[in-house]
N, C-alpha and C positions, 0 to 999 in steps of 0.2 A: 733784620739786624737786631743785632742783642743790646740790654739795655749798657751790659760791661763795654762793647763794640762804642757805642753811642758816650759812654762813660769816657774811653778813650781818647775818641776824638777831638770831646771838650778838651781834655786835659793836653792834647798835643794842640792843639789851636793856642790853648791861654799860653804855653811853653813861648807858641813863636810871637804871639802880642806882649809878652813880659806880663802875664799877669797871674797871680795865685791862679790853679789849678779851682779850687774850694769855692772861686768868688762868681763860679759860675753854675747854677742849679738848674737839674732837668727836672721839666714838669711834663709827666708821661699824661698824654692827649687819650684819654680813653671815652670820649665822648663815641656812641654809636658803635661799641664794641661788642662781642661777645662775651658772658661774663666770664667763659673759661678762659679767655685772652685776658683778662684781666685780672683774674683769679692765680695765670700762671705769674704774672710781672710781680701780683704782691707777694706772693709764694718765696720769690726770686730775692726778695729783702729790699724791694723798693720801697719807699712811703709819701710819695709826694705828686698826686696826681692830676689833670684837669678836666673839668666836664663845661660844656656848653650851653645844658638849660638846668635848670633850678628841676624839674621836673623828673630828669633821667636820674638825677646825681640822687636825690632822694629816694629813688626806687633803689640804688645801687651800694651806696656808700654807708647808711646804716649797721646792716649786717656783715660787709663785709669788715668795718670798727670792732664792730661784738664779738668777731671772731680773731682778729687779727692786731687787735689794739688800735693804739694810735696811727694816722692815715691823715695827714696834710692833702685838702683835697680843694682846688682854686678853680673859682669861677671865671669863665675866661669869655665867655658869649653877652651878648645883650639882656641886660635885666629889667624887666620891666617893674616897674615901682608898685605894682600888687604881687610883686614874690618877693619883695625887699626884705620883707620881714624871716620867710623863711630859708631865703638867701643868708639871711647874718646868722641862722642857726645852724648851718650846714657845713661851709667854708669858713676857710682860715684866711681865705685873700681873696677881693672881686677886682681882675684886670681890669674892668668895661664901665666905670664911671665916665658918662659922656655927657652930661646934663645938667643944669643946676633943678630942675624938680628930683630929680634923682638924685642928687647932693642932699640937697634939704629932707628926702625922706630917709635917709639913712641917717643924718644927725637927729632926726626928732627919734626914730626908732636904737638909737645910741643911748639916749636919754634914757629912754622905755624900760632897756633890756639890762644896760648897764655895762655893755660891752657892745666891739665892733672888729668887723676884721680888718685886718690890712688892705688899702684903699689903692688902687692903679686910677691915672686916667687915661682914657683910651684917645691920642689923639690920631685924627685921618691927615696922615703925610700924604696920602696920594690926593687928597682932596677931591674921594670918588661921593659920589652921589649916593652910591647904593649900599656904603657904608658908613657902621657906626663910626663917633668919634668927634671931639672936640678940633674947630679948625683953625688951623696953624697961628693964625694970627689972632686968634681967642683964647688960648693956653696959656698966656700969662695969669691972665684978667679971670678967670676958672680956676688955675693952680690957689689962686691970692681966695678966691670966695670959697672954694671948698676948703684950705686952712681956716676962715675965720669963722665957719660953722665948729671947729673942733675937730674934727674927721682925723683919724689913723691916717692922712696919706702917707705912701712912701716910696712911688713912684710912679713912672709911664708906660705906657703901652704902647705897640701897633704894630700891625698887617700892611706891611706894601702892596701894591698893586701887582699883580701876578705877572703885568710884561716889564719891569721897569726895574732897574739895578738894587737891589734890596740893601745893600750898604749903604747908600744914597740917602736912605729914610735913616736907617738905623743912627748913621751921623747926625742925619738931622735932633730926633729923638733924642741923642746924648747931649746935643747940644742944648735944648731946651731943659732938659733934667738939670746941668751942669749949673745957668744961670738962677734956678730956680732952688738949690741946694736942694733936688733930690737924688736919692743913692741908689734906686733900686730902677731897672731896664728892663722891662717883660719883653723881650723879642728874639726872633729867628724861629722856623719851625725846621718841618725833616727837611725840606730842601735849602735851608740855608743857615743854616744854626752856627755853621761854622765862621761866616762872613759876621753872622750876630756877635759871637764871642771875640771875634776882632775887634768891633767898634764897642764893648764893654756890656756886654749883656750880661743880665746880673739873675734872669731865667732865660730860659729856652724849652719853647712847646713842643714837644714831637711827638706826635701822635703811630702815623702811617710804617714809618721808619722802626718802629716800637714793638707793636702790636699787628703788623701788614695793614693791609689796604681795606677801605671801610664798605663795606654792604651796606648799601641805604634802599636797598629795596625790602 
């Protein structure tokens, strides 16, 4: 599927939820891709992309800048708090704030550097074990302590559980965003982006849908 394809669909979804076309941004998932896959999407006039580890994006994302200018490029995986630093040099937004030691090293290194990206917290709706993420009834009491460090936040995050109704979470998420006066809703991927921009998704990750289907061998 094309990313114009993918373009559309946003923009018929927000038509039947009543909402600005514009108020919903694709973030092309090119974690684990080929770089001519990726090479053709930026080619293409896209600028807005995601990567998974701090390690891949940094192999990737440089040169392709120097060559193609600017490139909005968001961290959406688990970060560990020894790449926090060149995490805030790389990215323009980290989805996957799930910790207050990771809260606090990104405000001392805020300090440091004198800038910070735009801040998500990643909370676990499905309340899985094997996943990141702040849980449900921790979210407030996290939203309030990573404000009072200072932090850029500006919204939520999360990943449903792969058997369980994705709107379900997505609701949930808006609902906590809402009390919390945050604006911005990191959710839905290729399989479900469309139900995401329903319940007000303010990004949408698609990767597979994008770029096809990933070789991790």
């Amino acid at each position: 599927m094309s990313i114009s394809e993918i373009q559309t669909r946003i923009t018929s979804q927000s038509k039947r939820s009543n909402r600005a076309p514009e108020s919903t941004r694709l973030i092309a998932v090119s974690k684990v891709q080929p770089i001519e896959r990726v090479r053709a999407v930026v080619e293409s006039g896209h600028r807005l992309f995601g990567e998974n580890k701090v390690q891949e994006a940094a192999g990737k994302w440089p040169a392709l800048r120097e060559e193609f200018g600017d490139i909005d490029v968001h961290l959406l995986g688990p970060l560990q708090t020894n790449k926090a630093r060149q995490a805030m040099e790389l990215f323009q937004a980290i989805h996957s704030v799930d910790r207050p030691k990771l809260a606090t090293t990104l405000a001392r290194l805020k300090d440091e550097l004198g800038h910070c990206p735009d801040l998500f917290i990643q909370i676990n709706t499905g309340r899985e074990d094997q996943k990141a993420g702040i849980a449900i009834e921790d979210a407030d009491d996290f939203i309030a302590e990573v404000r009072a460090l200072n932090l850029p936040l500006v919204g939520l995050m999360c990943i449903p559980p792969a058997n369980e109704e994705p709107s379900l979470h997505f609701a949930l998420l808006r609902k906590i965003a809402q009390r919390n006066d945050l604006s911005e809703l990191s959710m839905g991927m290729s399989g479900d982006f469309e139900s995401a921009v329903a319940q007000g998704a303010t990004y949408v990750r698609v990767g597979s849908a994008v770029f096809g289907e990933r070789d991790y061998g």
